[in-house]
C-alpha positions in Angstrom: -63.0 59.2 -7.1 -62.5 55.7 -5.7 -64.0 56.4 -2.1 -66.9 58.1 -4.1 -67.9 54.6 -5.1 -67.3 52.9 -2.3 -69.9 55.3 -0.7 -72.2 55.0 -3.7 -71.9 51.1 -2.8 -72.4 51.5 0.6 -75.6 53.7 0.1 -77.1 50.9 -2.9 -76.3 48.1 -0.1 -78.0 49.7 2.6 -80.9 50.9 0.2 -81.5 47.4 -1.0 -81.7 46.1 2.5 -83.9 48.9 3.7 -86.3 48.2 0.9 -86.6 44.3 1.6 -87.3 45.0 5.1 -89.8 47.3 4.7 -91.2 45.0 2.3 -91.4 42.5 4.9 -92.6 44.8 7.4 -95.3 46.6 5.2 -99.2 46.1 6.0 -101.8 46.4 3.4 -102.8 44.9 0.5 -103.2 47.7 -1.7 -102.2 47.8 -5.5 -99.1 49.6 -4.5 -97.7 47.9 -1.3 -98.3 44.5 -3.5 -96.6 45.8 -6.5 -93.5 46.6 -3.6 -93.4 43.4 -2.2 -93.1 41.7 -6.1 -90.6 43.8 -7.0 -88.4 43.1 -3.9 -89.3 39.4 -4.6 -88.1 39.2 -8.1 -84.6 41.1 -6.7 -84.5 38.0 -4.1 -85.3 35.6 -6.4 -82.4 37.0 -8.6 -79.9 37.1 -5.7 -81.0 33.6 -4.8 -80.4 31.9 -7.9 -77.0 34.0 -8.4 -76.0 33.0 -5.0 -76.7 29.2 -6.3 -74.5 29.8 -9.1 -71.5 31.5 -7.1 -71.7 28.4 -4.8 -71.3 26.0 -7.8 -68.3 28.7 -9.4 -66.3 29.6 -6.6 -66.1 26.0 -5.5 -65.0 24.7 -8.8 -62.1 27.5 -8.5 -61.6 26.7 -4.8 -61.3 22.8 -5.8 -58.9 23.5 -8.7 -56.7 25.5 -5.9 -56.8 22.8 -3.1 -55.2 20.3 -5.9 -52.9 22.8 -7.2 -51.7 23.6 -3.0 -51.9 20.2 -2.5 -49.8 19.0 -5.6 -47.3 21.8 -4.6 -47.1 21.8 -1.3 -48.6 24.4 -0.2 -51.3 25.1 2.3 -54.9 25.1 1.3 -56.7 28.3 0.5 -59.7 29.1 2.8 -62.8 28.1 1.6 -65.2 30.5 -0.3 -67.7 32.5 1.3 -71.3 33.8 -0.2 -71.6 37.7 -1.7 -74.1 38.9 0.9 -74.8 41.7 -2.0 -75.7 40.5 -5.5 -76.0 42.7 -8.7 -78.7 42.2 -11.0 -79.7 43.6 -14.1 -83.3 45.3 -13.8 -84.9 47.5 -16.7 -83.4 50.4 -14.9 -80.1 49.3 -14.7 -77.8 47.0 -12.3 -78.9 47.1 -9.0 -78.1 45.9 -6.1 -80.2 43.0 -4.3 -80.1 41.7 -0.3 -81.8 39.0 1.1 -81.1 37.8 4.8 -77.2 35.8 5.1 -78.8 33.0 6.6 -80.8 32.2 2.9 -78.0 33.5 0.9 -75.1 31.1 2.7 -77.8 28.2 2.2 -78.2 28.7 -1.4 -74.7 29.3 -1.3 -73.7 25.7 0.2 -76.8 23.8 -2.2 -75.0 25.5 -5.0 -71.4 24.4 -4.1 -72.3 20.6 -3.2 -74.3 20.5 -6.7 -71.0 21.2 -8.4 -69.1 18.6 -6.0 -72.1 16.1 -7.6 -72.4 16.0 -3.2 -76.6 16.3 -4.2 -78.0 15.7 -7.5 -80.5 18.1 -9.4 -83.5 17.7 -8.4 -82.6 17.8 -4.1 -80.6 20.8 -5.2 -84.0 22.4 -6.7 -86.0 21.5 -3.8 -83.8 23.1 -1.3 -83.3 26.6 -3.1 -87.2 26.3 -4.0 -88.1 25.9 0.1 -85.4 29.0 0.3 -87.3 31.0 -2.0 -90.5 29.8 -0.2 -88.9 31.4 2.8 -88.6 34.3 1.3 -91.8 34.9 -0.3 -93.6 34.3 3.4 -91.6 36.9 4.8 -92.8 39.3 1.9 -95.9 38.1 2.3 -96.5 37.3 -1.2 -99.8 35.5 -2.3 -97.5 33.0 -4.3 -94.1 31.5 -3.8 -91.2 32.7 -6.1 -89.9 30.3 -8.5 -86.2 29.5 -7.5 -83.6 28.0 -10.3 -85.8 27.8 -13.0 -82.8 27.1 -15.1 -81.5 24.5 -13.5 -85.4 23.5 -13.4 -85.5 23.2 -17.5 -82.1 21.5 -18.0 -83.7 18.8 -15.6 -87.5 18.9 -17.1 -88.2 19.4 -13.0 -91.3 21.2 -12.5 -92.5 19.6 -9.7 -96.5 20.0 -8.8 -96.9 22.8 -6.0 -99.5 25.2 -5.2 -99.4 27.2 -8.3 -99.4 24.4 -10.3 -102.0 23.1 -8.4 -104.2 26.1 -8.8 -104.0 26.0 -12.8 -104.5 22.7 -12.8 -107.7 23.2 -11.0 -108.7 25.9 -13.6 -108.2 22.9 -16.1 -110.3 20.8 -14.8 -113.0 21.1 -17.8 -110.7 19.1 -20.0 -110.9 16.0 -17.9 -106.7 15.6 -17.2 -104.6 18.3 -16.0 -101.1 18.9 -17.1 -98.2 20.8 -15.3 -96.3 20.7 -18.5 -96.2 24.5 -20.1 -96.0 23.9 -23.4 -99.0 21.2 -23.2 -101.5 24.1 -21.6 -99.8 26.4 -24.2 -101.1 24.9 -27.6 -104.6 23.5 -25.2 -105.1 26.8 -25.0 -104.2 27.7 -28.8 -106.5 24.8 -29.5 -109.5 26.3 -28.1 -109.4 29.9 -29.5 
């Protein structure tokens, strides 16, 4: 029963980097091919932001054990490494996400020198954000993904890019634009 999942594994870890690069590799614009590249998007944006967070967890564990070796005696433990595969809830169920190592490692290290306090928030955002920009030009998608939004509202860090530029550009009949959400939100409550 046990090597029955490690072959299910193996087929959802080769599925899920099958279907990012043939999201990458995919021409058109049709309804369909676009809805394809989102989805595969949103599953990277996932494993980015998880890959963040197991950068900032395992290296909290892995200091804790270098001061415990160290205190002891002992020899340090080797240092973490990134989960190439992440798992992510979806409607359907958990599935399994890929992006390229390269991005994943990155978001990886941002994540562990946040939790050393190595780079403060809003570097941190920055960094994973030009990862996920990376990732949404390889799948071609008409606008970035939004990387760390989490870390983005503990900080009040929404800083202007494109997409923000574009709705503020839409806004322009009220004479100041805004990139704050909840600002537009009641604007727009205001005028209905």
């Amino acid at each position: 029963m046990v090597l029955f999942g490690k072959q299910s594994s193996q087929a959802n870890r080769e599925t899920a980097k099958a279907e990012f690069e043939k999201a990458c590799e995919i021409s058109g614009d049709s309804r369909e091919i676009r809805a394809l590249r989102m989805r595969i998007g949103l599953r990277a944006r996932a494993h980015i932001d998880k890959s963040f967070i197991e950068g900032a967890e395992k290296t909290a564990v892995y200091d804790e054990a270098c001061l415990r070796a160290v205190a002891s005696g002992r020899e340090k433990p080797p240092p973490p490494k990134p989960t190439m595969y992440q798992k992510v809830k979806s409607a359907s169920g958990e599935i399994v996400t890929y992006i390229p190592e390269e991005i994943a490692e990155e978001a990886f290290k941002v994540g562990a020198k946040y939790q050393l306090t190595e780079i403060e928030a809003k570097p941190a955002i920055d960094l994973v954000q030009s990862l996920a920009n990376s990732v949404s030009y390889q799948l071609h998608l008409e606008e970035p993904l939004v990387a760390v939004y989490f870390l983005r509202e503990e900080h009040d860090y929404f800083p202007s890019d494109e997409v923000e530029q574009s709705e503020e550009d839409d806004n322009t009949d009220t004479g100041q634009a805004t990139s704050d959400k909840s600002t537009q939100e009641n604007r727009t409550k205001d005028e209905d």
